[in-house]
Biopython code that builds the backbone (N, CA, C, O; Angstrom):
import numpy as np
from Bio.PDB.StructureBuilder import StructureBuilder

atoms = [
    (1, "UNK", "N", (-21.788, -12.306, -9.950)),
    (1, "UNK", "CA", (-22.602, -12.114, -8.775)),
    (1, "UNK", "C", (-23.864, -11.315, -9.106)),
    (1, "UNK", "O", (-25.015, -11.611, -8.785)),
    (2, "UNK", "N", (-23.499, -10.380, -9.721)),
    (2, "UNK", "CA", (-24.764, -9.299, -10.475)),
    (2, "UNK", "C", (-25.745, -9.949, -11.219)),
    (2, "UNK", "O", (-26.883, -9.482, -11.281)),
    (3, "UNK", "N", (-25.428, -10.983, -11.794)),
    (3, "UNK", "CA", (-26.339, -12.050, -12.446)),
    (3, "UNK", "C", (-27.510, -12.642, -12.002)),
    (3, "UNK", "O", (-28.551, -12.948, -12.583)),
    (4, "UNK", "N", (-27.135, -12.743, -10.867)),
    (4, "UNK", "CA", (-28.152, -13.576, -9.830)),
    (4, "UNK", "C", (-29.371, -12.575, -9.883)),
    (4, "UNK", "O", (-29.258, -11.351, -9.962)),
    (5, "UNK", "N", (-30.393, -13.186, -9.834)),
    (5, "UNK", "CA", (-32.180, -12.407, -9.890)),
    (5, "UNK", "C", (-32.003, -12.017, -8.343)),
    (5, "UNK", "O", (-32.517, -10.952, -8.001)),
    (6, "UNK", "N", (-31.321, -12.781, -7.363)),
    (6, "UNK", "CA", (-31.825, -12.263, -5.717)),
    (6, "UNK", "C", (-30.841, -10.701, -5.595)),
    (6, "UNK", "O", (-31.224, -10.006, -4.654)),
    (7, "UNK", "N", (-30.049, -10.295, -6.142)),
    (7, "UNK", "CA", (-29.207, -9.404, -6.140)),
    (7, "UNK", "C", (-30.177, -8.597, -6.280)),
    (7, "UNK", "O", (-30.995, -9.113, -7.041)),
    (8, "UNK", "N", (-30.683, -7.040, -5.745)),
    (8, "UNK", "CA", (-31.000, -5.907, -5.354)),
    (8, "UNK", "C", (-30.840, -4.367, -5.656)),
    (8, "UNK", "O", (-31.422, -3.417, -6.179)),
    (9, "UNK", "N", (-29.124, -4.889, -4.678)),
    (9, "UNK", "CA", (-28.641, -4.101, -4.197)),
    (9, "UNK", "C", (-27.469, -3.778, -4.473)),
    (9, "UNK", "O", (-26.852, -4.681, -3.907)),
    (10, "UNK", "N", (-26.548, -2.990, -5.045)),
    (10, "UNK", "CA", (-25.126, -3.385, -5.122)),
    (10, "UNK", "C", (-24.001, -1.797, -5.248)),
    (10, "UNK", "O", (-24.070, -0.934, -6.123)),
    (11, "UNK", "N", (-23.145, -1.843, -4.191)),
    (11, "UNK", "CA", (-22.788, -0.437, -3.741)),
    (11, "UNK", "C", (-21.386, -0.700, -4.304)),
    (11, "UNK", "O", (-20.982, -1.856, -4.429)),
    (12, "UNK", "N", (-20.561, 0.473, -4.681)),
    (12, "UNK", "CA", (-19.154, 0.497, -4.498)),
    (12, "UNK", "C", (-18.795, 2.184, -4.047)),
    (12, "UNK", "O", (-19.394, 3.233, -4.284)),
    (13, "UNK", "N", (-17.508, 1.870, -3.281)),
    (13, "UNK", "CA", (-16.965, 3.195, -2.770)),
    (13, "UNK", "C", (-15.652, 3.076, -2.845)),
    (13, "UNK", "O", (-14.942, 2.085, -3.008)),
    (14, "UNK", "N", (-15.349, 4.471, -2.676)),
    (14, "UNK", "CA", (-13.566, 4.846, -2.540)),
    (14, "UNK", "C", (-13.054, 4.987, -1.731)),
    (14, "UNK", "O", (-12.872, 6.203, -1.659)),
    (15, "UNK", "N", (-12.283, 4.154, -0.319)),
    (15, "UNK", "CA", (-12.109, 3.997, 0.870)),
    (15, "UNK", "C", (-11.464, 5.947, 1.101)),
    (15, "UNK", "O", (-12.063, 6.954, 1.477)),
    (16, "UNK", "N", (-10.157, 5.731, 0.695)),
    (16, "UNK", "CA", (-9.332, 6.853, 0.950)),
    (16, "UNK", "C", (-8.895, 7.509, -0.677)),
    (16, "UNK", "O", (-7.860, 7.134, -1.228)),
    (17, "UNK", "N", (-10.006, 8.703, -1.440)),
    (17, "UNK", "CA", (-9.008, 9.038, -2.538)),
    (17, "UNK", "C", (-8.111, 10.236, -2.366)),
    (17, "UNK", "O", (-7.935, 11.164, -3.156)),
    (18, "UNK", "N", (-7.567, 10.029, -1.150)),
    (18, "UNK", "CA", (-6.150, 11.234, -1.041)),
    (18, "UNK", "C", (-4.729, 10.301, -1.012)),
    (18, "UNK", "O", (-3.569, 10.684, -0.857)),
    (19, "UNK", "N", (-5.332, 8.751, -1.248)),
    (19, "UNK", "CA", (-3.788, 8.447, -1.227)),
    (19, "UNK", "C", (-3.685, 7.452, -3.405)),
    (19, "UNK", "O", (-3.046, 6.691, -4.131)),
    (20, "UNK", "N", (-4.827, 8.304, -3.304)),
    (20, "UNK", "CA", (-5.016, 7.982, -4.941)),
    (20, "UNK", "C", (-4.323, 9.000, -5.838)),
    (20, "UNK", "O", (-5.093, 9.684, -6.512)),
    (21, "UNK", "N", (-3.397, 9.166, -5.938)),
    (21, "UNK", "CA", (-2.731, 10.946, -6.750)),
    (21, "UNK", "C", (-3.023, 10.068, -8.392)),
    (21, "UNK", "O", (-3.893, 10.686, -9.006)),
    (22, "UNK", "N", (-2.699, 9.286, -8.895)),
    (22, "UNK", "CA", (-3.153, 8.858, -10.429)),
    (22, "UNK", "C", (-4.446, 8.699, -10.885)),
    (22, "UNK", "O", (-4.746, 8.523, -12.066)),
    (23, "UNK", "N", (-5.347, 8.769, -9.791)),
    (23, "UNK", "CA", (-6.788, 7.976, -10.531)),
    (23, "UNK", "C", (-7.417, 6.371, -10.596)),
    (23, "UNK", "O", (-8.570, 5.944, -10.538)),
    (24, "UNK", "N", (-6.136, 5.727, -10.737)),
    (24, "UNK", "CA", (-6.440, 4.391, -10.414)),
    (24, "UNK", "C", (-7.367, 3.922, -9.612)),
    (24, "UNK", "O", (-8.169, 3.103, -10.064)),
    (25, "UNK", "N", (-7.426, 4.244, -8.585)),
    (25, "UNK", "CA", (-9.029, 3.381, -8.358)),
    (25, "UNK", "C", (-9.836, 3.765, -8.571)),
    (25, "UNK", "O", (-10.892, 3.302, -8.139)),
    (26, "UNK", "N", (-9.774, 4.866, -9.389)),
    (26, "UNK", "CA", (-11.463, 5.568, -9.929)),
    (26, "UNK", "C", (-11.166, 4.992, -10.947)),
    (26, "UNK", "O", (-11.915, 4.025, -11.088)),
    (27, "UNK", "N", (-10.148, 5.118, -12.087)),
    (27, "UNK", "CA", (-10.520, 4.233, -13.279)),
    (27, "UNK", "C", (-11.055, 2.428, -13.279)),
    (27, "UNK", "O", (-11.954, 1.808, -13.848)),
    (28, "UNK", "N", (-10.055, 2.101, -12.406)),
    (28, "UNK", "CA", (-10.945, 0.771, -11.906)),
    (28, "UNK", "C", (-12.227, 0.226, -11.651)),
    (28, "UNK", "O", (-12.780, -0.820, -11.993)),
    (29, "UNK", "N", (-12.608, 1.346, -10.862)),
    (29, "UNK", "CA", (-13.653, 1.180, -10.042)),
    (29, "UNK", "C", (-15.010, 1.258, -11.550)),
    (29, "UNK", "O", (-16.056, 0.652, -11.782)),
    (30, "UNK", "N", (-14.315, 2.215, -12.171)),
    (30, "UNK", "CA", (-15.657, 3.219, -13.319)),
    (30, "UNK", "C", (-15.675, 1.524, -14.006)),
    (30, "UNK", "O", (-16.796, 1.020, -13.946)),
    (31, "UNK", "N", (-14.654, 0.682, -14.592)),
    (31, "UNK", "CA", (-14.570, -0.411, -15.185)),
    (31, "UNK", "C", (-15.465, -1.544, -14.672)),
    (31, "UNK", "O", (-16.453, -2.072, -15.182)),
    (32, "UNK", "N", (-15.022, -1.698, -13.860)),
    (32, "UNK", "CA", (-16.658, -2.918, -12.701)),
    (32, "UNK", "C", (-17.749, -1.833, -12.687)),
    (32, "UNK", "O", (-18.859, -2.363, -12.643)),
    (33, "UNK", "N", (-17.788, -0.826, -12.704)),
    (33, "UNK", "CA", (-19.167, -0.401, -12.512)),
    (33, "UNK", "C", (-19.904, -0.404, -13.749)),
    (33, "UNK", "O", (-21.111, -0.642, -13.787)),
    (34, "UNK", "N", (-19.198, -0.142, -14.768)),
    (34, "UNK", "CA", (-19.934, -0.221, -16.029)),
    (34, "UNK", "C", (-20.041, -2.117, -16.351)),
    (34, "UNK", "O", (-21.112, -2.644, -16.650)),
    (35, "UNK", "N", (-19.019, -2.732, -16.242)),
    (35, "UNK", "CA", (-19.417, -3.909, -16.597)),
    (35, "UNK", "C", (-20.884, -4.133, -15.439)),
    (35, "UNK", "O", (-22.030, -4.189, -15.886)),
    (36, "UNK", "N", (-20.632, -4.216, -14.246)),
    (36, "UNK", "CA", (-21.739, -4.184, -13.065)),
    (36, "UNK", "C", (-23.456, -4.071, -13.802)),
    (36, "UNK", "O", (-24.314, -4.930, -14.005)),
    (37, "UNK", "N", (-23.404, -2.453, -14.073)),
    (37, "UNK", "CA", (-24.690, -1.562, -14.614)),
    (37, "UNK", "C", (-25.080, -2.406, -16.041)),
    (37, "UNK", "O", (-26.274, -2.525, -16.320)),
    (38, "UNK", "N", (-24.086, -2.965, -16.901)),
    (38, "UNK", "CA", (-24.741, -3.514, -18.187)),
    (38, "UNK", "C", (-25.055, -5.145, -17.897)),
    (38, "UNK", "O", (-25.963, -5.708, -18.508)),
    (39, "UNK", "N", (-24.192, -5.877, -16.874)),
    (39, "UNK", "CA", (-25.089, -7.066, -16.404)),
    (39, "UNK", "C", (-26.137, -7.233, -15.729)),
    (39, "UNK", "O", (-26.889, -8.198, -15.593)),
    (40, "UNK", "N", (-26.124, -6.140, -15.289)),
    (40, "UNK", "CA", (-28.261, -5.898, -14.174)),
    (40, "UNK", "C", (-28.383, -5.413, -15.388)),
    (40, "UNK", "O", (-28.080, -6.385, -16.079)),
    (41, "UNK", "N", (-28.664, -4.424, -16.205)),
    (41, "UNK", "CA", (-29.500, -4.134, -17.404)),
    (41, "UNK", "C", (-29.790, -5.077, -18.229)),
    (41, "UNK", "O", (-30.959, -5.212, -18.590)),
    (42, "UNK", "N", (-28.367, -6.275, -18.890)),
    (42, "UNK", "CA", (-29.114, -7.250, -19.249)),
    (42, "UNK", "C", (-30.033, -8.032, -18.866)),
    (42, "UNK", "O", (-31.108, -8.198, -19.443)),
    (43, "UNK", "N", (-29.585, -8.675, -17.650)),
    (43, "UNK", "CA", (-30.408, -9.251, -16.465)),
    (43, "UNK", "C", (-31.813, -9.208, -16.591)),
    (43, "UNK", "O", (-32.578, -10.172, -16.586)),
    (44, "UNK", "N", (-32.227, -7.432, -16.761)),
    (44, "UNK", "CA", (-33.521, -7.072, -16.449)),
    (44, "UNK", "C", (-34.450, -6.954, -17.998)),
    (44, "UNK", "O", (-35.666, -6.861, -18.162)),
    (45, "UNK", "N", (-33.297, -7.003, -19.030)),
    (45, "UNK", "CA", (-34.162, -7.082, -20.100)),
    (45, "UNK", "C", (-34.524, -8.461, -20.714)),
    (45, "UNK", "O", (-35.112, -8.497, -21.795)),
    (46, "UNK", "N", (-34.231, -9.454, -20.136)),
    (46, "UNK", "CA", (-33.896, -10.781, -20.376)),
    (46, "UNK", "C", (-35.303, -11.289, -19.534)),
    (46, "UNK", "O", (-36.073, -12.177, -19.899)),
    (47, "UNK", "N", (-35.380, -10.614, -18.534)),
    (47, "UNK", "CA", (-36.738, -11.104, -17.616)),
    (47, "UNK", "C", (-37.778, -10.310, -18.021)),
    (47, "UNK", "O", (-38.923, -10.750, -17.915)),
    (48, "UNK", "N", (-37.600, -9.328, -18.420)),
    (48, "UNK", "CA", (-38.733, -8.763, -19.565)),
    (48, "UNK", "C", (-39.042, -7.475, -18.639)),
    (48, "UNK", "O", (-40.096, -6.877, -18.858)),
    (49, "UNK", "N", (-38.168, -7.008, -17.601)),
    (49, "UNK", "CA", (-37.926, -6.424, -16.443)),
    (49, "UNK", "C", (-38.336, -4.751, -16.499)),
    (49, "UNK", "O", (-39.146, -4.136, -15.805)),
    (50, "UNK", "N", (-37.236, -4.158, -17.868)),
    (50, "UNK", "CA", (-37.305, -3.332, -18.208)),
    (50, "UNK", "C", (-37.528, -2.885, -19.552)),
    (50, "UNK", "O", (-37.590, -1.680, -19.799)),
]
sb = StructureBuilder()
sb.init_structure("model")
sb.init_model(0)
sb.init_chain("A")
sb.init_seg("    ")
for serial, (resi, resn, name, xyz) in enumerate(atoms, 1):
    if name == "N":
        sb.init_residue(resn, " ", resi, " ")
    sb.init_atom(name, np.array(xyz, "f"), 0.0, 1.0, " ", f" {name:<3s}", serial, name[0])
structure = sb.get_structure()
């Protein structure tokens, strides 16, 4: 989805982390966000962007 040139914008959040006691959806979450952040960075160096 991040791929797409019309993409902007792109948010993630942690609904409830008090029923998170392991971390799991922060480790999750950190995993799509880094894949996320290095497909717009490619994205943008590919279009000569950045």
């Amino acid at each position: 989805m991040v791929k797409d040139p019309r993409v902007c914008c792109w948010e993630i959040c942690e609904i409830n982390p008090l029923l998170d006691t392991l971390n799991t959806i922060v480790e999750n979450s950190l995993g799509i966000f880094e894949s996320v952040v290095e497909a717009i960075a490619n994205r943008l160096e590919v279009t000569g962007k950045i």
